[in-house]
C-alpha positions as CSV (number, residue, x, y, z in Angstrom):
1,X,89.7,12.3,-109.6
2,X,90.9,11.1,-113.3
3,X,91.2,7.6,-114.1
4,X,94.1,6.2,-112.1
5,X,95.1,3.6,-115.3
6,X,95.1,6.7,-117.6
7,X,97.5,8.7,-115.5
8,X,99.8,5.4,-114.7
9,X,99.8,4.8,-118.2
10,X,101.9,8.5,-119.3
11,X,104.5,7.4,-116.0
12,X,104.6,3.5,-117.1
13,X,107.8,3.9,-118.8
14,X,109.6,5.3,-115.5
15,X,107.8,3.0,-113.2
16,X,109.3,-0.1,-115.2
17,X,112.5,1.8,-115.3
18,X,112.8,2.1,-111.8
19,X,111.3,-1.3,-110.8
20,X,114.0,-3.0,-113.3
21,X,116.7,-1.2,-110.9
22,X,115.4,-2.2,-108.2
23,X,115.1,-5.6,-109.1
24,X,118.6,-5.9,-109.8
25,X,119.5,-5.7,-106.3
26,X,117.5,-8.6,-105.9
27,X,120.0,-11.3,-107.1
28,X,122.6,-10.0,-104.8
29,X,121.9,-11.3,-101.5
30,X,122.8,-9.7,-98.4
31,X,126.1,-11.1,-96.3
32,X,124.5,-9.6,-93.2
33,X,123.4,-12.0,-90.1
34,X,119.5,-12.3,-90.5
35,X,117.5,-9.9,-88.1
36,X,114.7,-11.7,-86.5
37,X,111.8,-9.1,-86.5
38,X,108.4,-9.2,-85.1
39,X,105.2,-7.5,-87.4
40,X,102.2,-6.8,-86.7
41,X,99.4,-7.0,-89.1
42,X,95.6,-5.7,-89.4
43,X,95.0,-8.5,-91.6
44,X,94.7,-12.1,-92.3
45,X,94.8,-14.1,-94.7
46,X,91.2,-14.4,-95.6
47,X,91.9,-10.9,-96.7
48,X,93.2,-11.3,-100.0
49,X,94.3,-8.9,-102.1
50,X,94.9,-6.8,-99.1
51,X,96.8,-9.5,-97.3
52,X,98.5,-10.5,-100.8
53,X,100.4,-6.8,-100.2
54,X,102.0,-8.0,-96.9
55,X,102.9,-11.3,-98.5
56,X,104.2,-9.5,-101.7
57,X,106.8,-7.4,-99.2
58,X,107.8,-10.5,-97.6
59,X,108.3,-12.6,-101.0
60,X,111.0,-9.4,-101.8
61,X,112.5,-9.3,-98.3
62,X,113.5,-13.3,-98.2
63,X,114.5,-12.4,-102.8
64,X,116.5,-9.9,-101.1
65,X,117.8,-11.8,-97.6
66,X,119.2,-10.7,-94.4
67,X,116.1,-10.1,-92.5
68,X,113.2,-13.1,-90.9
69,X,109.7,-11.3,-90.1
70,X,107.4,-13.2,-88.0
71,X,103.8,-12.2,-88.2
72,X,101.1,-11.6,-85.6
73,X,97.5,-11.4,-87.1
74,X,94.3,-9.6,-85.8
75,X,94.1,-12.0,-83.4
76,X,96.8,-10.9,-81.0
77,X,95.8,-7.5,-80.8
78,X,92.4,-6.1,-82.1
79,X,92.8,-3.8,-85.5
80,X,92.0,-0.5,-83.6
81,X,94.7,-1.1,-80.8
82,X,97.7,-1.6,-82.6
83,X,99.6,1.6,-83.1
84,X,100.9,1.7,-79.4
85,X,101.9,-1.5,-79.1
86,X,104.6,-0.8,-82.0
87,X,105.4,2.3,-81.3
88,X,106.3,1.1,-77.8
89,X,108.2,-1.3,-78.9
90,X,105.9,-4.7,-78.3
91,X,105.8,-5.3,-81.9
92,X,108.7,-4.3,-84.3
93,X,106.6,-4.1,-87.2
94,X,103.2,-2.4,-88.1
95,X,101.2,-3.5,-91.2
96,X,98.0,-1.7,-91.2
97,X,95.6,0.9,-92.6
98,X,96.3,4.2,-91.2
99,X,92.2,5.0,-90.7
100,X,92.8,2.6,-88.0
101,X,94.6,5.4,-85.6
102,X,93.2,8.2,-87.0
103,X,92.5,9.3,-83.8
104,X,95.8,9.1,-83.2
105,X,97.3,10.6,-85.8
106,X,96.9,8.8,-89.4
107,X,98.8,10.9,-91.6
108,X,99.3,8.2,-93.8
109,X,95.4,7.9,-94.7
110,X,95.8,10.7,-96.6
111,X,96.6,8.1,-99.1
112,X,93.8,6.8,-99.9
113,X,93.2,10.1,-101.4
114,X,96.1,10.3,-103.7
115,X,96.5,8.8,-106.8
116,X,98.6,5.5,-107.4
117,X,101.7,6.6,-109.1
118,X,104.4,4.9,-106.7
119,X,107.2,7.1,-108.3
120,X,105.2,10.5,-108.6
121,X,104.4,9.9,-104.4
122,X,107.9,9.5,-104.0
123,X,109.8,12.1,-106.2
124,X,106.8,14.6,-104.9
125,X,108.0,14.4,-101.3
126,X,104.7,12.6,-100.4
127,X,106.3,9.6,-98.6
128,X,109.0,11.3,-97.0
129,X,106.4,14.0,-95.4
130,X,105.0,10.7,-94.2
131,X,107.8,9.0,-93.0
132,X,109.0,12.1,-91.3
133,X,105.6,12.4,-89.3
134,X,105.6,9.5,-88.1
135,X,109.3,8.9,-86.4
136,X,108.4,12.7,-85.1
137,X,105.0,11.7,-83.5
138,X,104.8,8.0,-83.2
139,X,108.1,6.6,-82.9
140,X,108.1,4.8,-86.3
141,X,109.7,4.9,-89.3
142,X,107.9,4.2,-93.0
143,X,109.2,1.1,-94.9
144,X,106.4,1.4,-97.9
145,X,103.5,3.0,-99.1
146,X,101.8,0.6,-101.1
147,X,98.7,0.4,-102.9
148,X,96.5,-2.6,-103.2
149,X,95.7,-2.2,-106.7
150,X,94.3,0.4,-109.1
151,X,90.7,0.4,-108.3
152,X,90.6,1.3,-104.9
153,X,87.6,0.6,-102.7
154,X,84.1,-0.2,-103.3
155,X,80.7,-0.4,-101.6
156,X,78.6,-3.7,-102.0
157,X,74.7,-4.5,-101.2
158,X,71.9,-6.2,-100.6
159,X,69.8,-4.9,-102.7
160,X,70.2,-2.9,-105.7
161,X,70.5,1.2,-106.2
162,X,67.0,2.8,-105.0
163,X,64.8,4.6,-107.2
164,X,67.0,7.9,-107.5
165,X,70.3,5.9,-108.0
166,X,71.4,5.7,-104.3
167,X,71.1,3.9,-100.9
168,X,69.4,6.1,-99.3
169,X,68.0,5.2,-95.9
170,X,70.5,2.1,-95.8
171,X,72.9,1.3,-93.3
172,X,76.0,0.7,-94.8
173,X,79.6,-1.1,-93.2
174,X,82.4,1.5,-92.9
175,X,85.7,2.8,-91.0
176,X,85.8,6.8,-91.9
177,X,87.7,6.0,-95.2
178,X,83.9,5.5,-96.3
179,X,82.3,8.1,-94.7
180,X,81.9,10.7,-97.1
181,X,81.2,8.0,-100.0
182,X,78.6,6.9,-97.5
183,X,77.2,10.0,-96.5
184,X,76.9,10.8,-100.1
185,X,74.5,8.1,-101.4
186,X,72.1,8.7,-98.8
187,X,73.0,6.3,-96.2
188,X,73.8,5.9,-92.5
189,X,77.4,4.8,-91.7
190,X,78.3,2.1,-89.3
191,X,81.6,1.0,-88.3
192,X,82.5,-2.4,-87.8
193,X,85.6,-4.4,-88.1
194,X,85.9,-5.8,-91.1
195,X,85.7,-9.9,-90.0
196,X,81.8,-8.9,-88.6
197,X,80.6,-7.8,-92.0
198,X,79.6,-10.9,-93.3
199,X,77.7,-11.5,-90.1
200,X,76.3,-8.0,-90.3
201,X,74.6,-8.1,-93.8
202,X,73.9,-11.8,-93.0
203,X,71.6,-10.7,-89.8
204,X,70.0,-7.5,-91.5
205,X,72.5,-5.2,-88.8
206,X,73.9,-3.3,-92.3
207,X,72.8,-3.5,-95.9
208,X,75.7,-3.1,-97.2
209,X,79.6,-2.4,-96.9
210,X,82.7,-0.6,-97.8
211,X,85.6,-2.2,-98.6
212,X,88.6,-2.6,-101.0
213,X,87.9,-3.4,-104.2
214,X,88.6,-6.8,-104.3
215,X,87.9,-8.8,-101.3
216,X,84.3,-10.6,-102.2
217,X,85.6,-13.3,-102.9
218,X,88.2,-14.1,-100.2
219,X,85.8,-13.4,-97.9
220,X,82.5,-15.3,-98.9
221,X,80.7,-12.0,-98.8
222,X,79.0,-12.5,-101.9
223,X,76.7,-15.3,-100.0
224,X,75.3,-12.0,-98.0
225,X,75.4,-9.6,-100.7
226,X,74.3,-9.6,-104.4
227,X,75.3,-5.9,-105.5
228,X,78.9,-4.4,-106.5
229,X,78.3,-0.5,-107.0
230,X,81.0,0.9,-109.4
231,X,82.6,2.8,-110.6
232,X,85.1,2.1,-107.9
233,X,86.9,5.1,-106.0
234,X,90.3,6.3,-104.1
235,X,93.6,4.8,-103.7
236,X,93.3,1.6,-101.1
237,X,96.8,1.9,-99.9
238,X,98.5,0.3,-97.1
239,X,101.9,1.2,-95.0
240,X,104.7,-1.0,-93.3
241,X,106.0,0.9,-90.3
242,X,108.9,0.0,-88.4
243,X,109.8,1.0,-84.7
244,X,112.7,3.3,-84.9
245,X,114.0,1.6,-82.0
246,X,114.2,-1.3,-83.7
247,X,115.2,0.2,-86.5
248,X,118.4,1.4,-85.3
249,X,119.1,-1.9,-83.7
250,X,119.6,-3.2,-87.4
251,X,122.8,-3.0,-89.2
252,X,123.1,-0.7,-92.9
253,X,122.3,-4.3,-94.7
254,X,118.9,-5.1,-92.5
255,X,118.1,-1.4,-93.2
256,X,118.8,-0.9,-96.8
257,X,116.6,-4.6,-97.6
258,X,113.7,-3.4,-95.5
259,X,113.7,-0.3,-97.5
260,X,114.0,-2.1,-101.1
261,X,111.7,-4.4,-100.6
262,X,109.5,-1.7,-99.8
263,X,110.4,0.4,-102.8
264,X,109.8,-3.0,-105.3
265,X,106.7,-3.9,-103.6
266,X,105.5,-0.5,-104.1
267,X,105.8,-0.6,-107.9
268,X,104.9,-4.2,-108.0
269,X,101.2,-4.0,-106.1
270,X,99.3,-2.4,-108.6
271,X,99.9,-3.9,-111.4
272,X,99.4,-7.7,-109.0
273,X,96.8,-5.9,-107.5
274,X,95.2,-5.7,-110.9
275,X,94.7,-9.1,-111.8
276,X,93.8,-9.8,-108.7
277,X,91.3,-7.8,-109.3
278,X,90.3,-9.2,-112.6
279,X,90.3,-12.5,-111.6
280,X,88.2,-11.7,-108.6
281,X,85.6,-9.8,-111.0
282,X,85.2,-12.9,-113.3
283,X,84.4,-14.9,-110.5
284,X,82.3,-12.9,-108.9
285,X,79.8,-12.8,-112.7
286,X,79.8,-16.5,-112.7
287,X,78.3,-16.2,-108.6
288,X,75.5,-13.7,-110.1
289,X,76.9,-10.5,-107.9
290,X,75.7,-7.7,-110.4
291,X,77.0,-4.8,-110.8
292,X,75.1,-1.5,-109.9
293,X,76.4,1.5,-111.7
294,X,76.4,4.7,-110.4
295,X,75.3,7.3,-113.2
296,X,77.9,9.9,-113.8
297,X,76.8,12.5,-111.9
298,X,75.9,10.2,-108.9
299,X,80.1,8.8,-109.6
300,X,81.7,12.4,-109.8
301,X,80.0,13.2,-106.4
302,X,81.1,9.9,-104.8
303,X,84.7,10.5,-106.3
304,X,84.5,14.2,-104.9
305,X,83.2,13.1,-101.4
306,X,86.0,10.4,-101.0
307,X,88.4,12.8,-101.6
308,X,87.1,15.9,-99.5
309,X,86.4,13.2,-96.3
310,X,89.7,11.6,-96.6
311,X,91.4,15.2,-96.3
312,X,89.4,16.1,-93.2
313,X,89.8,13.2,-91.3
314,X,93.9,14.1,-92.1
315,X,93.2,17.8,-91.0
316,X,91.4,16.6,-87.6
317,X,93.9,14.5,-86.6
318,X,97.5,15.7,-88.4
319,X,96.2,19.7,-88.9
320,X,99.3,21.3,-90.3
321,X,101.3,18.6,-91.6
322,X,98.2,17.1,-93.3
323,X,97.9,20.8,-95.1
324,X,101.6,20.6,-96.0
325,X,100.8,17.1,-97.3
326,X,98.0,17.5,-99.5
327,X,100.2,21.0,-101.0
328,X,102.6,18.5,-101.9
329,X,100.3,16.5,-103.7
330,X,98.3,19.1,-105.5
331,X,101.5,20.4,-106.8
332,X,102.6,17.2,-108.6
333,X,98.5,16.6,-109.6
334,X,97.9,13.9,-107.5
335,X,95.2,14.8,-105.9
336,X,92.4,17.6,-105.6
């Protein structure tokens, strides 16, 4: 996959252009009661940037007004277990990463795989292909697709690349997102949630882990691990769902400010993401986490697997929407 900045940069102009619309509804709040909603949320906020996302969407709800979100962490229901529980109705609101329930049916990971252009994904058909798979098969209704930042995900270490530039006969932290990446360098998946991996380099059980980009530092992870492998690969990229039960219990106003804030946060994430990201990266050189990098060929096969893995997880779990999905994609270049 091409440099995500370098194809961002030729659709910069629109994205601004959009954003700057959007944004304008922003000053106008809503005269509509405020809907009291319930979310759900795979993260905490020890997660930063990933948690930043879910706080970005809620900074442009309350900008917006007419809606009040409560959020449920982790910690009220485990990370893998969370799709039902929204789709039934318990929760009103999902925010999560699709790998999650892939077993389920994770359309949405499919993601991860395409690049971050926020207005390509939409004017593609991309998030609507999305949204409509999952009020058909889970009772929910997309409010954003949003991408934690432009770099995507990364694997970190213990120790640095072996002899032929890889990790080969390593145990290395990752949900199937990381698989292929994995699988690629030589070494031996093992999934964990992501609050044991500190624990888990810390006690020898994995040498090292996949994870978004930025994240290190949030998480004290660079006490256990001294290693950041780049370059970096994929999309991270993160979805809120609403229960469409819910959904139609809220008036046109409640709707139409669940939707914006999705659509603002969407153009909004990468560039936040970025200096996230930057900021995180300068810190991390001052701790002494070097960076491993891959050499080319070693990169284009890690960039190649991501992609490949991530589209056959979608196949085993969506089979012909996730074919339908990735057409779509090809066809406006966003993904292999």
């Amino acid at each position: 996959m091409t440099s995500f900045t370098a194809r961002l940069s030729t659709t910069f102009g629109r994205t601004i252009a959009a954003g700057a619309t959007a944004l304008a509804l922003v000053t106008a709040p809503l005269a509509s009661e405020a809907s009291n909603l319930r979310l759900l949320s795979s993260f905490d906020s020890t997660q930063r940037p990933t948690y930043a996302v879910l706080e970005r969407y809620l900074q442009n709800l309350d900008a917006i007004g007419g809606v009040s979100i409560t959020v449920f962490g982790p910690e009220s229901v485990p990370i893998f277990e969370q799709l039902q529980p929204v789709s039934s109705g318990a929760f009103d609101m999902l925010y999560t990463h699709p790998v999650f329930h892939a077993g389920e049916g994770g359309l949405a990971l499919a993601a991860d795989a395409i690049q971050v252009d926020p207005v390509a994904r939409r004017e593609s058909g991309v998030w609507d292909a999305i949204d409509a798979f999952y009020q058909a098969r889970h009772n929910l209704k997309l409010l954003a697709l949003m991408s934690v930042s432009m770099e995507g995900y990364h694997l970190f270490t213990k120790e640095p690349l072996g002899p032929n530039g890889d990790l080969a006969g390593r145990k290395v932290r990752g949900t199937p997102t990381y698989f292929g990446v994995i699988e690629a360098l030589g070494a031996e998946p093992v999934v964990l949630p992501g609050s044991e991996i500190y624990s888990a380099l810390q006690t020898g059980i994995v040498d090292g882990a996949g994870w978004p980009a930025a994240g290190m530092l949030s998480m004290r992870h660079y006490e256990v691990a001294s290693y950041r492998l780049r370059p970096t690969f994929g999309a991270a990229t993160q979805p809120v769902f609403i229960n469409l039960d819910a959904w139609a219990r809220l008036d046109a106003d409640a709707q139409a400010a669940l939707l914006e804030a999705g659509r603002i946060t969407e153009l909004e994430m990468p560039w936040v993401g970025n200096a996230i990201q930057a900021e995180e990266d300068a810190r991390l050189d001052e701790l002494g986490v070097g960076i491993q990098q891959l050499s080319p060929e070693m990169a284009a096969r890690v960039q190649s697997a991501f992609i490949d893995s991530i589209w056959a997880l979608a196949d085993d779990c969506c089979g012909d929407a996730a074919g339908a999905l990735r057409e779509l994609a090809v066809t406006a270049g966003l993904t292999e």
